[in-house]
N, C-alpha and C positions, 0 to 999 in steps of 0.2 A: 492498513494497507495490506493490500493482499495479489496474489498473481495467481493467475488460473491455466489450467491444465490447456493442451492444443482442441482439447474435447469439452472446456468450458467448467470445470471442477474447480471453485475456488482455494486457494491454501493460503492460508494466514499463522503466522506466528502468535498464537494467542496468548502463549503465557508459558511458566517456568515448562519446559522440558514438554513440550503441547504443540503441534502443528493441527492446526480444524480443517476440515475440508468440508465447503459449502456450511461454514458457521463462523462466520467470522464473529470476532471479540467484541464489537461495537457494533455491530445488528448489520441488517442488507446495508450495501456498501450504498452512498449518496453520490459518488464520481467517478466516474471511470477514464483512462486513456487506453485506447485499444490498439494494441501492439500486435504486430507482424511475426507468426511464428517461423516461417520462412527467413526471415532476419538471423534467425540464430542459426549459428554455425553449422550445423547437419540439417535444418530445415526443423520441420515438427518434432523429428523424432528429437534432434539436441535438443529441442524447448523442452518438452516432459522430460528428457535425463537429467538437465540443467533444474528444472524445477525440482522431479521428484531429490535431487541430490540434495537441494540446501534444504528441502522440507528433513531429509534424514540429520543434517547438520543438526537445524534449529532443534529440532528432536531431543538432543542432548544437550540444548545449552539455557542456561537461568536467563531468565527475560530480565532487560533491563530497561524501563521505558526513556532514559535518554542515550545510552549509547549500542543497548544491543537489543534488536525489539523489529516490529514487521516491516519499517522500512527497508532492516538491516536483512530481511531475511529474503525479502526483493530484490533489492542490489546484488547480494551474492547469488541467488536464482541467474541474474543478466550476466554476471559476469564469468558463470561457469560457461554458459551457454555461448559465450560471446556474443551477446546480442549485438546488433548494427555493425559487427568487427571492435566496438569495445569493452574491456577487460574492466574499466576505471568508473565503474557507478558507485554510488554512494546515496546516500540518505538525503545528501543535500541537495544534487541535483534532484533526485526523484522527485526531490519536494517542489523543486522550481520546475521542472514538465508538468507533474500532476496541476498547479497552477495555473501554468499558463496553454498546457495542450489539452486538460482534463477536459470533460464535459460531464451534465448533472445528471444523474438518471431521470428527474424528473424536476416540475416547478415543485413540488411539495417537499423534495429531499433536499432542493436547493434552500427553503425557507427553515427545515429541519439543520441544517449544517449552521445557518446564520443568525437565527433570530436570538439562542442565547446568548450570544456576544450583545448583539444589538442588546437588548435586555440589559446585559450587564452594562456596556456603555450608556445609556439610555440612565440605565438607577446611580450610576458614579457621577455624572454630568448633574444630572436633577440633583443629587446630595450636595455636589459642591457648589452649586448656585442659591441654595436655599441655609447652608450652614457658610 
């Protein structure tokens, strides 16, 4: 997960003490939800100081993929910025907008996002039927 500048610059927390810009850690992004820079509290400008701020955070901090990692570096991007007027994002809602407001870049990256799982579902089901 990743948040982009008012100008379209991706930033992702890619890894220990690493913020990337336009290279995110797991290739071009498959989802996007397109948020309102004008939402955040000074308008465009609070978005890029809200951003560039937690990119300087993330900057110094050991990636951790279950508790501190790029959804973590998103939520705190929104919360500086006060995005919608609130302070209290998290990992967990991100997870459940990107879900349910997300949309795919395309049919190809939607089948790139899903077909390993199928696959893996697909090879667990057929094993447990046949053993």
């Amino acid at each position: 997960m990743g948040i982009a500048t008012s100008r379209g610059v991706i930033r992702d927390f890619a890894g220990p003490y690493y913020v990337s810009e336009d290279n995110m850690a797991f290739g071009a992004p498959t989802r996007y939800w397109k948020l309102d820079p004008a939402k955040a509290l000074s308008g465009a400008d609070g978005w890029d100081k809200g951003v560039a701020e937690a990119s300087t955070i993330y900057n110094g901090r050991i990636h951790n993929l279950c508790c501190d990692n790029c959804h973590s570096h998103v939520a705190t991007a929104l919360n500086l910025m006060t995005y919608d007027g609130k302070t209290n994002w998290n990992m967990v809602n991100l997870c459940f907008f990107m879900l349910f407001r997300g949309h795919y870049v395309s049919v190809a990256r939607f089948v790139k996002s899903w077909l390993p799982s199928l696959v893996l579902v697909v090879l667990i089901v057929t094993l447990s039927v046949v053993l």
